[in-house]
DRENPA-3360 file (N, C-alpha, C; in nm, 2 decimals, always signed):
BEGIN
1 = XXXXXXXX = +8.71/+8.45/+11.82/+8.84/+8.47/+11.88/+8.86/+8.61/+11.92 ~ +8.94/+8.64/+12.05/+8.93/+8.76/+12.06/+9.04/+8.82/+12.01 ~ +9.09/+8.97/+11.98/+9.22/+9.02/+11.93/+9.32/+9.02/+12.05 ~ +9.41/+8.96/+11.93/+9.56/+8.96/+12.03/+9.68/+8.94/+11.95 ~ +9.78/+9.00/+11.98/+9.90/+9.08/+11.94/+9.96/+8.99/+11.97 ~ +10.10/+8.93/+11.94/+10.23/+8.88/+11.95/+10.31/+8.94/+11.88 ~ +10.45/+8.98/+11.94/+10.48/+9.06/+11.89/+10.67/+9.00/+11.93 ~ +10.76/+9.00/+11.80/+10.88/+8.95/+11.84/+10.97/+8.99/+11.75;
9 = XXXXXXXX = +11.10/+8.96/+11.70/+11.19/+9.04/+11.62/+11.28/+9.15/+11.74 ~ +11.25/+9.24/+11.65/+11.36/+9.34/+11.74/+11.22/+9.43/+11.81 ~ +11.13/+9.40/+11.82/+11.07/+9.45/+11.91/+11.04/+9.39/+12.03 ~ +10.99/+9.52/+12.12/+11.01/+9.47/+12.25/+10.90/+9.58/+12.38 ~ +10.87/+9.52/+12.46/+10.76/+9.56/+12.50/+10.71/+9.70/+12.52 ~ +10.83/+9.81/+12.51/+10.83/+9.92/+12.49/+10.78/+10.04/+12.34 ~ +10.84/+9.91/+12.25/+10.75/+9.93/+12.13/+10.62/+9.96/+12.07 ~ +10.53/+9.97/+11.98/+10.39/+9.99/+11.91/+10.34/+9.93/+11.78;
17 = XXXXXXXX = +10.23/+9.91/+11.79/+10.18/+9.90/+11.68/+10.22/+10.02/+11.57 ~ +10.23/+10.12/+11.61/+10.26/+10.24/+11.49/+10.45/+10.20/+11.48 ~ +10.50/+10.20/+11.54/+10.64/+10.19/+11.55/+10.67/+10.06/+11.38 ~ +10.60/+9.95/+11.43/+10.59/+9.84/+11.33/+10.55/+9.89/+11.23 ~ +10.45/+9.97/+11.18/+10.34/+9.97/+11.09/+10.46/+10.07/+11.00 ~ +10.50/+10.17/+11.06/+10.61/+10.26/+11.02/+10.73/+10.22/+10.98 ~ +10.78/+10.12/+10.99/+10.90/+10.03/+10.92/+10.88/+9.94/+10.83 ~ +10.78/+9.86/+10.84/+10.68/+9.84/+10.75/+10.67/+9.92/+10.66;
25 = XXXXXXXX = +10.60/+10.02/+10.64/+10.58/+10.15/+10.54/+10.65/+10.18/+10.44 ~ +10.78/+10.21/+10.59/+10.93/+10.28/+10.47/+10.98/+10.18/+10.35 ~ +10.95/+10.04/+10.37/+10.99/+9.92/+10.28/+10.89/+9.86/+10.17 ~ +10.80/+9.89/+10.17/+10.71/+9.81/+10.14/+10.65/+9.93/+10.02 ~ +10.64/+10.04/+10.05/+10.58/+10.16/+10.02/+10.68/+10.22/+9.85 ~ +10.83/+10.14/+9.91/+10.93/+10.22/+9.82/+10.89/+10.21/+9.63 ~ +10.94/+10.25/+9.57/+10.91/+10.27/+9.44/+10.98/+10.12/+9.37 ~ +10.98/+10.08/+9.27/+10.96/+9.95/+9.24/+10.98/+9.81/+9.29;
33 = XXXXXXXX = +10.94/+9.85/+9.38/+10.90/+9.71/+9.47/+10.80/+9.64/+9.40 ~ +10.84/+9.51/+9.41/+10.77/+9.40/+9.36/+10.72/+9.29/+9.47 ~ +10.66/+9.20/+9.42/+10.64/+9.10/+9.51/+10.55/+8.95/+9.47 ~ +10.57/+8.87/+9.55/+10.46/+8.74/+9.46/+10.38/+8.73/+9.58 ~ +10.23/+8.66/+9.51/+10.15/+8.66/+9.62/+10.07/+8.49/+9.58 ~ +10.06/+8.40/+9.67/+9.97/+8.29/+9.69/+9.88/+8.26/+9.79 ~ +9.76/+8.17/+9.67/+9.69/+8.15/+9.76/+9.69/+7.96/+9.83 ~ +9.70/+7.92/+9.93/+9.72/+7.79/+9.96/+9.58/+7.67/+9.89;
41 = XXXXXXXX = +9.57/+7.70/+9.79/+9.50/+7.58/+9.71/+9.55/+7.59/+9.56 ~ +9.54/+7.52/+9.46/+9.60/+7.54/+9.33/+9.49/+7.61/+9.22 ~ +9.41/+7.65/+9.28/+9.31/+7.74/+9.17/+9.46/+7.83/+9.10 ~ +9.36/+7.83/+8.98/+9.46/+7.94/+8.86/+9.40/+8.01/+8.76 ~ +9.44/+8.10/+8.71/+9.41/+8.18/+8.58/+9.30/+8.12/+8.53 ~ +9.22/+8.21/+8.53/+9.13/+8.31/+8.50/+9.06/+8.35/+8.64 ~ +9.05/+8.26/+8.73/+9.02/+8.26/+8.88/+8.86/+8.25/+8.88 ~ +8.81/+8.25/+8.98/+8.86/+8.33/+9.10/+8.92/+8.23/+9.16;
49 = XXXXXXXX = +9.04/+8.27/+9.22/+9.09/+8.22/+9.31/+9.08/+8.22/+9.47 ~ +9.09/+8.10/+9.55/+9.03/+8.12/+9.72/+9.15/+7.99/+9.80 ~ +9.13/+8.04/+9.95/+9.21/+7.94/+10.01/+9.18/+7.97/+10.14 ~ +9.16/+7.94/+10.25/+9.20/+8.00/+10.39/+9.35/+8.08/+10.42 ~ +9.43/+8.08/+10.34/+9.53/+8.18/+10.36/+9.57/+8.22/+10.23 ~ +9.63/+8.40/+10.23/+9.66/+8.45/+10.14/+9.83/+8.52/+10.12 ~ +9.94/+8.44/+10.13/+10.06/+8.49/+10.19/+10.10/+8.59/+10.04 ~ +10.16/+8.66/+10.08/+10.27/+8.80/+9.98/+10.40/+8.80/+10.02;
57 = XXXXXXXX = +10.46/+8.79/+9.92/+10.61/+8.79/+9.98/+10.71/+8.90/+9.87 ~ +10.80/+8.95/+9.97/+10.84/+9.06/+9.87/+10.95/+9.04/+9.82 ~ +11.03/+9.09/+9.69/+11.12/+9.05/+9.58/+11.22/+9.18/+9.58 ~ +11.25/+9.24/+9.67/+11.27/+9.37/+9.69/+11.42/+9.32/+9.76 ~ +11.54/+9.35/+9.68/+11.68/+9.32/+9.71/+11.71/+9.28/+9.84 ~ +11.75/+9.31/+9.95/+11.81/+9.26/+10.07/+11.61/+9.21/+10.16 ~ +11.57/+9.26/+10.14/+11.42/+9.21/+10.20/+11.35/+9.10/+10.13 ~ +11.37/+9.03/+10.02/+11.29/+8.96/+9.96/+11.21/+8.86/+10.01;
65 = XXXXXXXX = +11.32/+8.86/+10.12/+11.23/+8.70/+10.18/+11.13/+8.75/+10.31 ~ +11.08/+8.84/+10.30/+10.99/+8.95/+10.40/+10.84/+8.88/+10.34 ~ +10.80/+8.84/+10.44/+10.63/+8.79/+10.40/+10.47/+8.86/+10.49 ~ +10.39/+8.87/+10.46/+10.32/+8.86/+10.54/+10.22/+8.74/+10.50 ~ +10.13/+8.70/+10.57/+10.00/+8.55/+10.55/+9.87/+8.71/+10.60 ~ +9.79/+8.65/+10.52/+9.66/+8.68/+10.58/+9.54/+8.55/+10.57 ~ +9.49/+8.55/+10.69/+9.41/+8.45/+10.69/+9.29/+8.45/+10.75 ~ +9.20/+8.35/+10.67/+9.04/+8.35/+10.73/+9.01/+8.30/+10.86;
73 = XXXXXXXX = +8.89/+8.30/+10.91/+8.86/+8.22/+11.00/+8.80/+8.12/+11.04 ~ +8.83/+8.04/+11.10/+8.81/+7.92/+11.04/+8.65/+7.87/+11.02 ~ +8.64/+7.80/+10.95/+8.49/+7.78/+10.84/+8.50/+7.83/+10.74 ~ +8.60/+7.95/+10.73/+8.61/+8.07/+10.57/+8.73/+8.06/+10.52 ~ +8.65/+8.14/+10.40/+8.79/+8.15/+10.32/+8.83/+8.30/+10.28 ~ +8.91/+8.34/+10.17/+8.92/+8.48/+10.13/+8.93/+8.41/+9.98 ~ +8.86/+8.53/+9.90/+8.87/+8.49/+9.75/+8.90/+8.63/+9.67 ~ +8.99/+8.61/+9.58/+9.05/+8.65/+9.48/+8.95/+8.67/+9.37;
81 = XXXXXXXX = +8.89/+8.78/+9.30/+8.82/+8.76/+9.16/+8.88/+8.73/+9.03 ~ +9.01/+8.81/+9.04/+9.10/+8.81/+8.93/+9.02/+8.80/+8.80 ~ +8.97/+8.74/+8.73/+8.87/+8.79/+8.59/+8.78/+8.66/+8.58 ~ +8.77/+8.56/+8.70/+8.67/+8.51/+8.74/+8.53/+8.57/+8.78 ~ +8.53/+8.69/+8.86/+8.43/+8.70/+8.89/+8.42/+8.83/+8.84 ~ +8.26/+8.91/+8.86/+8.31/+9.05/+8.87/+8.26/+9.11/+8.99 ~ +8.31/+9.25/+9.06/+8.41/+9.31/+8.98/+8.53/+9.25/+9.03 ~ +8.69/+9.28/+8.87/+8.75/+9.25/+8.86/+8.90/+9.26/+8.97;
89 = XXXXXXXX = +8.94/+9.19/+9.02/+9.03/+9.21/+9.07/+9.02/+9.25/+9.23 ~ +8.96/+9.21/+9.35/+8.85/+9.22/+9.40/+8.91/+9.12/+9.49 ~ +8.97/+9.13/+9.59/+8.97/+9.05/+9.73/+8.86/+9.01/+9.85 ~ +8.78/+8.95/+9.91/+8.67/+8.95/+9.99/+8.70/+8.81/+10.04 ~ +8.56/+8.84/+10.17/+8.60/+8.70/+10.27/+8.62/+8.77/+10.39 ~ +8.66/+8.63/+10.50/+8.67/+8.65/+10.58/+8.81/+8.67/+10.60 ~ +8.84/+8.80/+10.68/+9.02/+8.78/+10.72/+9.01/+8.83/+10.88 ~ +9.07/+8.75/+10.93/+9.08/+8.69/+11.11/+9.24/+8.71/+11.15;
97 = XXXXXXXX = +9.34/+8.70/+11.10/+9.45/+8.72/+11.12/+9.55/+8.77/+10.98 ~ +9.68/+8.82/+11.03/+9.76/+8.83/+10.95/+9.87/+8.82/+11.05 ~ +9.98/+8.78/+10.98/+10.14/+8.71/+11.02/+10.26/+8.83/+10.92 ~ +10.32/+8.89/+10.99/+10.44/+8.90/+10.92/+10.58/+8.87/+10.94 ~ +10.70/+8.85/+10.89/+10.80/+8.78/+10.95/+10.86/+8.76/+10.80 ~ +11.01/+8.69/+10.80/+11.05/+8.61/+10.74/+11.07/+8.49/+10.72 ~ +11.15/+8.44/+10.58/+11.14/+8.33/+10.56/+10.99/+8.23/+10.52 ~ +10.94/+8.22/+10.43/+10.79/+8.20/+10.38/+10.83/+8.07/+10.36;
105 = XXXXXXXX = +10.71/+7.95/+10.41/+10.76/+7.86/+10.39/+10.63/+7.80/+10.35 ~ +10.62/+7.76/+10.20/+10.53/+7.71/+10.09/+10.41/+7.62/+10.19 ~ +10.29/+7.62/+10.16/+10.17/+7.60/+10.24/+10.19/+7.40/+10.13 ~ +10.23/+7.37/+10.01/+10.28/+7.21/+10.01/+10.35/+7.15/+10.07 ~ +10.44/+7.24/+10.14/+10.54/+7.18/+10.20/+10.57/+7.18/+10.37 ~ +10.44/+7.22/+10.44/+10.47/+7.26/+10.57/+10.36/+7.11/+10.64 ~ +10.30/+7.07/+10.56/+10.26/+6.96/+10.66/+10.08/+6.97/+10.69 ~ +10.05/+7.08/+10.69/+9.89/+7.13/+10.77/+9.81/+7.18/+10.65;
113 = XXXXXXXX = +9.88/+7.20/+10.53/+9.82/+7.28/+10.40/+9.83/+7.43/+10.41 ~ +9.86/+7.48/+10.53/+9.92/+7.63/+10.57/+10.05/+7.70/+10.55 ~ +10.03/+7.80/+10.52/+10.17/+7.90/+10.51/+10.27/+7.89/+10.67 ~ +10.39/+7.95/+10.63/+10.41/+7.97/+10.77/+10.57/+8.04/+10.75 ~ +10.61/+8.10/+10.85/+10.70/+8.16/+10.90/+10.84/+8.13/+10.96 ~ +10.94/+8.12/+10.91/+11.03/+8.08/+11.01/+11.08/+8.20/+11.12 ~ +11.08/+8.31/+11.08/+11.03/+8.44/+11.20/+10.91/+8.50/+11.19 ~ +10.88/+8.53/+11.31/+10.78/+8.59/+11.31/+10.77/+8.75/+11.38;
121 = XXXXXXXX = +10.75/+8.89/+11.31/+10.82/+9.00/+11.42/+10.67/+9.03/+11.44 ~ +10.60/+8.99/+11.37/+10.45/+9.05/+11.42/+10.33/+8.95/+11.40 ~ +10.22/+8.91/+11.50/+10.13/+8.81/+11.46/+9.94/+8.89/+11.51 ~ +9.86/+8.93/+11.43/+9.75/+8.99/+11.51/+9.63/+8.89/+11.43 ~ +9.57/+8.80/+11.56/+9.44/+8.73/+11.53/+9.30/+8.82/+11.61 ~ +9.24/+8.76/+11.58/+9.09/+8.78/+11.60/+9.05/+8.90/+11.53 ~ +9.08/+8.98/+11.43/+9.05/+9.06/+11.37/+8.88/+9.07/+11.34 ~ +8.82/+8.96/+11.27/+8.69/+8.97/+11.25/+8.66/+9.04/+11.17;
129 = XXXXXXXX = +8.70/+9.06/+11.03/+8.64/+9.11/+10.93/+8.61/+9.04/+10.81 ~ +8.50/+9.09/+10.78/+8.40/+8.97/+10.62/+8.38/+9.13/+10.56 ~ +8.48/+9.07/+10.44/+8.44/+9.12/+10.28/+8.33/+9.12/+10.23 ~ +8.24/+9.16/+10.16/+8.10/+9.10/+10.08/+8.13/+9.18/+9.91 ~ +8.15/+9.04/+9.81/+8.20/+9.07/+9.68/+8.11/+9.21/+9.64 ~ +7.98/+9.21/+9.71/+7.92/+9.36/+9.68/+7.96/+9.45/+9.67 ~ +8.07/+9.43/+9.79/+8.08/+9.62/+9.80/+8.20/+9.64/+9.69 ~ +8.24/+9.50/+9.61/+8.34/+9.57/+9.53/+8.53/+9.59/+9.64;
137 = XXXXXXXX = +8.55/+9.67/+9.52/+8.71/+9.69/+9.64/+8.72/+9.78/+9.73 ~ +8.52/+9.84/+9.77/+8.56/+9.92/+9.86/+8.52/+9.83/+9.98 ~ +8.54/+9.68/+9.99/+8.51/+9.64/+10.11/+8.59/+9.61/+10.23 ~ +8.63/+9.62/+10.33/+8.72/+9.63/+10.43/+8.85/+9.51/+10.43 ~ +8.80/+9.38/+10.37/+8.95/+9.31/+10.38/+9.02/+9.36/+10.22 ~ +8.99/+9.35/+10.13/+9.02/+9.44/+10.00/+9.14/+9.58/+10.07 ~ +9.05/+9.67/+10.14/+9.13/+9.78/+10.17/+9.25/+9.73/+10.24 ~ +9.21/+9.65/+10.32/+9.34/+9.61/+10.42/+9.43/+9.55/+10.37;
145 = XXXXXXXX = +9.40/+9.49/+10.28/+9.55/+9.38/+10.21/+9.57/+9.44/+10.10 ~ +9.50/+9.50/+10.04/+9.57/+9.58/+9.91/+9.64/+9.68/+9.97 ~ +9.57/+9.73/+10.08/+9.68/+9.85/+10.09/+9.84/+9.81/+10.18 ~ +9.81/+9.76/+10.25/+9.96/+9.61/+10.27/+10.07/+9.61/+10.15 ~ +9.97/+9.54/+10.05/+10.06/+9.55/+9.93/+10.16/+9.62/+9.88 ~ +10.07/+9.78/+9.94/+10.14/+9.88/+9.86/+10.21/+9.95/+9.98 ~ +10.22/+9.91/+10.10/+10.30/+9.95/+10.21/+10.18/+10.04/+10.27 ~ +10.06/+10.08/+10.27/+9.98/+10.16/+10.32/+9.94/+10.10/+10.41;
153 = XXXXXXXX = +9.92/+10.12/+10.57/+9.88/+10.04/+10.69/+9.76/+10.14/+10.72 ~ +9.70/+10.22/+10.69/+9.63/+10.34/+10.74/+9.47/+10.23/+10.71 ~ +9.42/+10.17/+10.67/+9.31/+10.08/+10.65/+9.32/+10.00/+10.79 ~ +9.42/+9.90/+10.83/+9.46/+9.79/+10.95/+9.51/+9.87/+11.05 ~ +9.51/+10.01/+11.06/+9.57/+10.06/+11.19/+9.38/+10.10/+11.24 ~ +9.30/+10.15/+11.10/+9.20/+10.19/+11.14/+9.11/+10.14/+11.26 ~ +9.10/+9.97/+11.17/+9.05/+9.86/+11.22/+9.10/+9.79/+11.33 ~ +9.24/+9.85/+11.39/+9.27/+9.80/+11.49/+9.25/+9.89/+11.61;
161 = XXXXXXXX = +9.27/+10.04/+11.55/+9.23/+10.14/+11.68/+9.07/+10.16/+11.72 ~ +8.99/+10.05/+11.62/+8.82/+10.07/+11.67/+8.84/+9.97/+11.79 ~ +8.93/+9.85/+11.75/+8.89/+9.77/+11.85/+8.95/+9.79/+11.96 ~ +9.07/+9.85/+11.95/+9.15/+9.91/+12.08/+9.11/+10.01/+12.17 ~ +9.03/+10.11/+12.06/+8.94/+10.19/+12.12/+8.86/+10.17/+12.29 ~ +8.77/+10.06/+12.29/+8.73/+9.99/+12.42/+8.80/+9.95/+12.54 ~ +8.93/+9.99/+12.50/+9.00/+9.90/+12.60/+9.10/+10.08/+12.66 ~ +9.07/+10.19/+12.59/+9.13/+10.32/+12.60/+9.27/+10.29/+12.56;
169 = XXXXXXXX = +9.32/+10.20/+12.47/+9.42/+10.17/+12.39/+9.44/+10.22/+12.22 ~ +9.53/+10.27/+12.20/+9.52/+10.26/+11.99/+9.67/+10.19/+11.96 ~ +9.68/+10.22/+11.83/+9.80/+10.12/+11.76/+9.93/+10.19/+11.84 ~ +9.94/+10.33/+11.89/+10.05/+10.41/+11.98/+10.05/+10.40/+12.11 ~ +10.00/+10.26/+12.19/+9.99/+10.22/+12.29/+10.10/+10.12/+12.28 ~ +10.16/+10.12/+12.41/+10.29/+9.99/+12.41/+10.21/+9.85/+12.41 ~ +10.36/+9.76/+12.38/+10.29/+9.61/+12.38/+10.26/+9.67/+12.53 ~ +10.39/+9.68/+12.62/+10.35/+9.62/+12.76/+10.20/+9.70/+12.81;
177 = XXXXXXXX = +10.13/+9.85/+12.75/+10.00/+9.89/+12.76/+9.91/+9.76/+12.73 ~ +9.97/+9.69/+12.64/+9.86/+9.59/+12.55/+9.84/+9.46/+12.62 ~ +9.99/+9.43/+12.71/+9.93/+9.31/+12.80/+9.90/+9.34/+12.90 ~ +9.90/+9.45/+12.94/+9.87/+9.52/+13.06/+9.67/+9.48/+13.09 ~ +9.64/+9.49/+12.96/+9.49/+9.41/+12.92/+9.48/+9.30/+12.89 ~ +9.56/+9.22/+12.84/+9.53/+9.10/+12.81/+9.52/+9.08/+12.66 ~ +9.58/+9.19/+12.55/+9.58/+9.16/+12.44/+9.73/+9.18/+12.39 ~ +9.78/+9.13/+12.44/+9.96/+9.12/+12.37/+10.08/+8.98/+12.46;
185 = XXXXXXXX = +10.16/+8.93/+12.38/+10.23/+8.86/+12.45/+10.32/+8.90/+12.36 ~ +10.46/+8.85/+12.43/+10.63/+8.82/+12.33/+10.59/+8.71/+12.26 ~ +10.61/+8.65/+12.15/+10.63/+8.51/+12.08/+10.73/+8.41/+12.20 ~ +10.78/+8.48/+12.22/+10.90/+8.42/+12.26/+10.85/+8.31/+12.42 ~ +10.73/+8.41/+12.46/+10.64/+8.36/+12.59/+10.54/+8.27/+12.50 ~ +10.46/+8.34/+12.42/+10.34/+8.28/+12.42/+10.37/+8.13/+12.32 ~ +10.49/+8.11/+12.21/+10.52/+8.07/+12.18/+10.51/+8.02/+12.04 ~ +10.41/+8.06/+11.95/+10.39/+8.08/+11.82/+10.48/+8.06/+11.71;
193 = XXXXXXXX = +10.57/+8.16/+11.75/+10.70/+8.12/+11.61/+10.85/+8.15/+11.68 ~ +10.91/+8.10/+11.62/+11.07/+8.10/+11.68/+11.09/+8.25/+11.63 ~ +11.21/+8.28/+11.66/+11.26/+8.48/+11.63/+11.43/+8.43/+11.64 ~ +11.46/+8.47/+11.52/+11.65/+8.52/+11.52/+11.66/+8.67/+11.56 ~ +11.76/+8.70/+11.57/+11.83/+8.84/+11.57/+11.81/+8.88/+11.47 ~ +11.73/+8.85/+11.35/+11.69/+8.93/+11.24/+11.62/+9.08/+11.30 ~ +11.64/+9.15/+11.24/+11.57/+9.26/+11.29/+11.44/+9.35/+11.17 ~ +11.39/+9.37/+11.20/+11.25/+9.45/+11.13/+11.32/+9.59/+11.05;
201 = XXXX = +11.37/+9.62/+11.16/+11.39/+9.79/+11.11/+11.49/+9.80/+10.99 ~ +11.43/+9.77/+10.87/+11.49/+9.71/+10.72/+11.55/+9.87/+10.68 ~ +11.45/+9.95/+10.75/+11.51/+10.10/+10.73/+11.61/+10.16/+10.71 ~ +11.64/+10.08/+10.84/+11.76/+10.16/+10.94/+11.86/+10.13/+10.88;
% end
């Protein structure tokens, strides 16, 4: 699959991938922020745990219900080591997309065995990145969703401006730069997830 951006909330085709990634940041980044994370199968404690999707959702007062999904592609999975495997604590696999938005709506309860969103302000597939439990947590989907976790986007901006790179694009290119190639739509066109008036900028 090739990479492509959807992009909806209070953004708008004059916006960026850095604009997002930076609002993002300021919330996610803050000091006792908490959050819960699942994976869509019922593996449990001691792990390892695996699923085709890996959603996080955050517990953080007026944002709580702020999620992002990260997910494989299809044929794969992503796996968790947790004190199943070693080393310990250790994300790898394949990760092909991630979703952010609110409203997280339980992968039992949606119908397909998948996570899902009732907003969506950000959606980026075809990513194409495989973890290998070797490299440990220095391997590329590890860096990217752990550092999500912690509000750090500097791993997924990297991996997005290699591939943007080719196209004389990076993450500080507008959507409308990005469909101007053929890698960006509105949700609202392409059609993916419904969007309220909620707005992103949790900051502001």
């Amino acid at each position: 699959m090739s990479f492509f951006v959807e992009y909806g909330g209070n953004l708008t085709a004059s916006s960026t991938l850095a604009d997002f990634f930076s609002d993002f940041s300021d919330f996610f980044a803050q000091d006792g922020h908490e959050y819960n994370s699942w994976f869509n199968s019922e593996d449990t404690f001691p792990g390892p745990l695996q699923g085709t999707e890996y959603a996080v959702a955050s517990e953080l007062g007026d944002i709580e219900d702020f999620s992002f999904i990260a997910g494989a592609a299809d044929g794969n999975e992503l796996t968790y080591t947790l004190f199943g495997d070693l080393p310990f604590h250790t994300l790898y696999g394949s990760l092909d997309s991630l979703a952010f938005g609110a409203d997280l709506e339980d992968w039992q309860s949606t119908g397909d065995g998948n996570f899902a969103l009732d907003e969506t302000h950000l959606d980026l597939s075809g990513l194409g990145l495989f973890g290998e439990l070797s490299e440990g947590q220095d391997n590329i989907v590890h860096e990217v969703v752990w550092g999500l976790m912690g509000g750090d986007t500097t791993a997924l901006e990297g991996v997005i401006n290699e591939i943007l790179d080719g196209y004389n694009l990076s993450v500080n290119s507008t959507f409308a730069d990005l469909e101007l190639a053929g890698l960006a739509g509105d949700v609202s066109t392409t059609g993916v997830a419904d969007t309220s008036d909620v707005d992103f900028a949790l900051a502001a």
